[in-house]
C-alpha positions as semicolon CSV with decimal commas, in nm:
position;residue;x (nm);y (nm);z (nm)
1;X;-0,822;-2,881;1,547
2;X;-0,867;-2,732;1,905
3;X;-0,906;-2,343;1,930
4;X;-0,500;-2,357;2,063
5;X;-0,411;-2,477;1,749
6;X;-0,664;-2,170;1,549
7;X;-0,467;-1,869;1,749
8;X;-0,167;-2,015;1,747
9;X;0,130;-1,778;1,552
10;X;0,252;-2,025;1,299
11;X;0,644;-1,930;1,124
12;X;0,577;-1,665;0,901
13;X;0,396;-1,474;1,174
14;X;0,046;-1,509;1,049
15;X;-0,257;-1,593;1,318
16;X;-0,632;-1,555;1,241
17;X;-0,663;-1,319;1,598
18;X;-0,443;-1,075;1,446
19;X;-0,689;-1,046;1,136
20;X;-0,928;-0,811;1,362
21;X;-0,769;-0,459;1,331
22;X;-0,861;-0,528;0,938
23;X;-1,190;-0,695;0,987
24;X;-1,278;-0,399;1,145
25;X;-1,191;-0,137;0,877
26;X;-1,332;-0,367;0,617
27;X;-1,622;-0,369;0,778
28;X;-1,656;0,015;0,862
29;X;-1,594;0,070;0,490
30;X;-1,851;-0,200;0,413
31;X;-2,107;0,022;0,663
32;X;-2,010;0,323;0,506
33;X;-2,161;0,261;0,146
34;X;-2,427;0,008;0,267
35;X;-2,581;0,286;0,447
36;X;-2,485;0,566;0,189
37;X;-2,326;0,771;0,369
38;X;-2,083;0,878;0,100
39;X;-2,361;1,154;-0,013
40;X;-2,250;1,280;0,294
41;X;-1,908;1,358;0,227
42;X;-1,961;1,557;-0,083
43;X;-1,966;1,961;-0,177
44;X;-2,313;1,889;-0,268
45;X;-2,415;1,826;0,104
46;X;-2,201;2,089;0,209
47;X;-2,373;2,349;-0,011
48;X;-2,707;2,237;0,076
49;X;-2,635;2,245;0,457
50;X;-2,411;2,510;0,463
51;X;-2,650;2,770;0,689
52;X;-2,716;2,524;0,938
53;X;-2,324;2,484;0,986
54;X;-2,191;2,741;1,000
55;X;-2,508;2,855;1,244
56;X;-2,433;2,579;1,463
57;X;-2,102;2,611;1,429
58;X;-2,057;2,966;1,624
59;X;-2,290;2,925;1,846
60;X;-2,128;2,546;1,967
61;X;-1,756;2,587;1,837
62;X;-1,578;2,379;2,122
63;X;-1,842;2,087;2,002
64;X;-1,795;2,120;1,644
65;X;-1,450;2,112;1,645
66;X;-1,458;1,817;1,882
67;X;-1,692;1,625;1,560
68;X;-1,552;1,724;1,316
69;X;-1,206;1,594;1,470
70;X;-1,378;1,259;1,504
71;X;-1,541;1,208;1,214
72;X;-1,193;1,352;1,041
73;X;-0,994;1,043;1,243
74;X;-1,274;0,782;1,086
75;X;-1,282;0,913;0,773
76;X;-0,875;0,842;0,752
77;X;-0,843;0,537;1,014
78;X;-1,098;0,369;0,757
79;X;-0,988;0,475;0,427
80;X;-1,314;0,661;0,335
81;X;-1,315;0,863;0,028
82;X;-1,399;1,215;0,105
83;X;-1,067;1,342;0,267
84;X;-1,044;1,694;0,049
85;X;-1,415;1,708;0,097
86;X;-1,309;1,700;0,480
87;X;-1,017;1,927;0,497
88;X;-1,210;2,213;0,288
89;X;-1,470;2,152;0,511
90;X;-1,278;2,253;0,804
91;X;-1,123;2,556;0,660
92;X;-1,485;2,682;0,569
93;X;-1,624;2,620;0,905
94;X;-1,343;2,703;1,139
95;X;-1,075;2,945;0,944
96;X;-0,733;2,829;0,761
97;X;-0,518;2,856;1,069
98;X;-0,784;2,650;1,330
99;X;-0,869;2,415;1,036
100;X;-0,530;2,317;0,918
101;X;-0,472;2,270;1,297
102;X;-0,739;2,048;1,394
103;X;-0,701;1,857;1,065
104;X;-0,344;1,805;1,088
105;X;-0,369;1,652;1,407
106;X;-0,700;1,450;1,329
107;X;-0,545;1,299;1,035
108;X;-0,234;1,210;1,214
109;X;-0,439;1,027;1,487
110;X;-0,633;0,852;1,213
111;X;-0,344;0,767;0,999
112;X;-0,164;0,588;1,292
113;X;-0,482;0,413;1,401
114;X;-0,445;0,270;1,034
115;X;-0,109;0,212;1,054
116;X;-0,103;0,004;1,353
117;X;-0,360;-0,205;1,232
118;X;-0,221;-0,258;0,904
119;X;0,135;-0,340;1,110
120;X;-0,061;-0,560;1,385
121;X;-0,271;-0,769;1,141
122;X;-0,044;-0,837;0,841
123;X;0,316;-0,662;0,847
124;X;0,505;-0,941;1,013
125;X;0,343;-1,182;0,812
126;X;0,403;-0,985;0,458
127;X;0,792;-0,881;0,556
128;X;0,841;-1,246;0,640
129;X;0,736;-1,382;0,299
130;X;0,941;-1,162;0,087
131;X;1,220;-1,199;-0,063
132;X;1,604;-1,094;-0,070
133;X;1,517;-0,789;-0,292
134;X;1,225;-0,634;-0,101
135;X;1,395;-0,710;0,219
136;X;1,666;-0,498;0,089
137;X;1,491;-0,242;-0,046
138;X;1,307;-0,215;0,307
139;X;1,686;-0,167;0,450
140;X;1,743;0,114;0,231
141;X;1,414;0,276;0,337
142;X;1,474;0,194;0,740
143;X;1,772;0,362;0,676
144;X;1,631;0,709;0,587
145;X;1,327;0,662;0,671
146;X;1,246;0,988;0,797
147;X;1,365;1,163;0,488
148;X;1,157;0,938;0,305
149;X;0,838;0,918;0,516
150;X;0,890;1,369;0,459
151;X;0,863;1,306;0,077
152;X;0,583;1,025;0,078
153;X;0,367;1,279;0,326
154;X;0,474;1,620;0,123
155;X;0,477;1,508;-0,245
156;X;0,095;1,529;-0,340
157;X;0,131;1,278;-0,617
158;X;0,116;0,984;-0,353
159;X;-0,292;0,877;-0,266
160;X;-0,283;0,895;0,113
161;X;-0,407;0,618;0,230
162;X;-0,154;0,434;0,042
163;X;0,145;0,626;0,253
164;X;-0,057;0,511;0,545
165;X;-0,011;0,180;0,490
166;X;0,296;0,155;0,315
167;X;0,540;0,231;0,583
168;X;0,376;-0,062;0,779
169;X;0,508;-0,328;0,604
170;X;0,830;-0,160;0,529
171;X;0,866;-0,150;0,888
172;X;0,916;0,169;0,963
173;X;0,846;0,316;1,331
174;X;0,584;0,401;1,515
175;X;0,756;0,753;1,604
176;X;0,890;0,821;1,257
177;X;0,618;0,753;1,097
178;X;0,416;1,002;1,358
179;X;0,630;1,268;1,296
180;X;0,645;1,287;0,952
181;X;0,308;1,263;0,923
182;X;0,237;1,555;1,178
183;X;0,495;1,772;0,978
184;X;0,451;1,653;0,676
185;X;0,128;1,708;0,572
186;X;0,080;2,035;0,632
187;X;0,158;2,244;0,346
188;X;-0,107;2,049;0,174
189;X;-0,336;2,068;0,452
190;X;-0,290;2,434;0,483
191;X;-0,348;2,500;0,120
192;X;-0,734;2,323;0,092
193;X;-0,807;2,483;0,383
194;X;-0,769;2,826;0,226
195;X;-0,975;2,706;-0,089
196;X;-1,276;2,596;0,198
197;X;-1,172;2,930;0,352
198;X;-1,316;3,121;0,046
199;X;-1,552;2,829;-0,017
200;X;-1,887;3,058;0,068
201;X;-1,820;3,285;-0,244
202;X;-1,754;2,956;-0,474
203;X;-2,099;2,864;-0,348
204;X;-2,245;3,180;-0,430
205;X;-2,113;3,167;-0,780
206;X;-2,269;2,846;-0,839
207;X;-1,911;2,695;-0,893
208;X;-1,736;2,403;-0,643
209;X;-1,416;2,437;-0,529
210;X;-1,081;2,358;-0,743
211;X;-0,929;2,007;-0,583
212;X;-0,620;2,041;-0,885
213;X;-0,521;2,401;-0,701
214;X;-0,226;2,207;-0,517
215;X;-0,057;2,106;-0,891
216;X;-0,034;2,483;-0,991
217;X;0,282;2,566;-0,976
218;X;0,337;2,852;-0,755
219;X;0,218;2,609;-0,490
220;X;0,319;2,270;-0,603
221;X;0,691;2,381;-0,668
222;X;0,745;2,486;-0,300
223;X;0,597;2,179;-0,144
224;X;0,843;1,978;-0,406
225;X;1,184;2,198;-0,294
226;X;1,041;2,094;0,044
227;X;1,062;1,748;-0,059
228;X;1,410;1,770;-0,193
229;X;1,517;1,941;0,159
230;X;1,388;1,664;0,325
231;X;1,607;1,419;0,078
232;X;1,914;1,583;0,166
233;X;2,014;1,356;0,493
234;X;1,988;1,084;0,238
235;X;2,156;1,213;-0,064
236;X;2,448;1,298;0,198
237;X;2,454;0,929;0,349
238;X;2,480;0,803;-0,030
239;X;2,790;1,015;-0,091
240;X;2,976;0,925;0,200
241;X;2,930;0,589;0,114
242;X;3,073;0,610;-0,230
243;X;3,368;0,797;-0,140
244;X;3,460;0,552;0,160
């Protein structure tokens, strides 16, 4: 079999050159533990390091942010576990308001990176394969798929790396799914940054930082009446097509 035949894109939209947006994560995650850099990514590193950066961090803020952006977009665009670790992080080092910003946007741009991988290497392939049932259910979802992609990215129930891969094989768009994400995940956001915002007197206590504080309810009942706004534009679209 000549290398024409290897590349070539047979029915179901499979070929084997399409395969290297996920060789590539798979392999970053593969790097990531091989070289343990998961002890990284914990409070425990954060406590023990915590002079140095925030020392560094004032005197070279521009820089820092500019890092911690980066490694922010890697840590999402390969699935790495350590994404509250992250987000705290940032509102210890740089303030709620500058933290949630810079995250927000970081984890959008990493999010997306997935996504298009995820869409490039497999979602053709996958939405060709299924069946009558799926494919309908992915019609419903195309259909409000901004109110949905708002519920997926608010509703903290949801593991996030899972809504950023979802919505590529239900084929939802590039520019919904960018929005939503943008918008959507900033209550969240906003709230772990505040916990890293007060992290230095957590440390002090000898305690680490509360990662259940979004399921109290005075916060996780606004971010779920959020969610129901959002569901209006679809709730409405389902009425008017019963009573037509």
């Amino acid at each position: 079999m000549n290398q024409e035949n290897l590349t070539k894109v047979d029915s179901t939209g499979f070929s084997v050159t399409r395969l290297w947006p996920v060789a590539l994560l798979l392999a970053g995650l593969a790097a990531f533990f091989a070289f343990d850099l998961d002890r990284l990514l914990s409070f425990e590193a954060l406590r023990e390091n915590r002079v140095f950066l925030t020392e560094w961090t004032a005197a070279h803020r521009g820089v820092a942010i500019l890092i911690y952006a980066g490694v922010y977009i890697a840590v999402v665009a390969f699935s790495l576990p350590g994404g509250a670790v992250m987000t705290i992080s940032g509102g210890f080092l740089f303030g709620p308001f500058i933290g949630t910003s810079v995250t927000v946007i970081a984890a959008t741009i990493g999010a997306t990176l997935l996504f298009a991988a995820a869409k490039t290497a497999l979602g053709d392939m996958l939405r060709a394969k299924t069946g009558p049932a799926i494919r309908a259910m992915e019609a419903g979802f195309r259909e409000n798929e901004l109110s949905y992609m708002f519920v997926l990215r608010l509703v903290p129930l949801f593991p996030f790396f899972l809504v950023n891969l979802a919505p590529a094989f239900l084929g939802v768009s590039p520019r919904t799914y960018v929005i939503a994400t943008l918008f959507g995940i900033i209550p969240g956001t906003f709230v772990y940054t505040l916990v890293g915002n007060g992290l230095g007197a957590v440390f002090d206590s000898g305690g680490t930082p509360d990662l259940g504080v979004i399921f109290k309810p005075e916060i996780l009942f606004p971010i779920l009446g959020l969610a129901l706004l959002a569901l209006i534009p679809a709730l409405y679209k389902r009425i008017q097509r019963t009573k037509s």
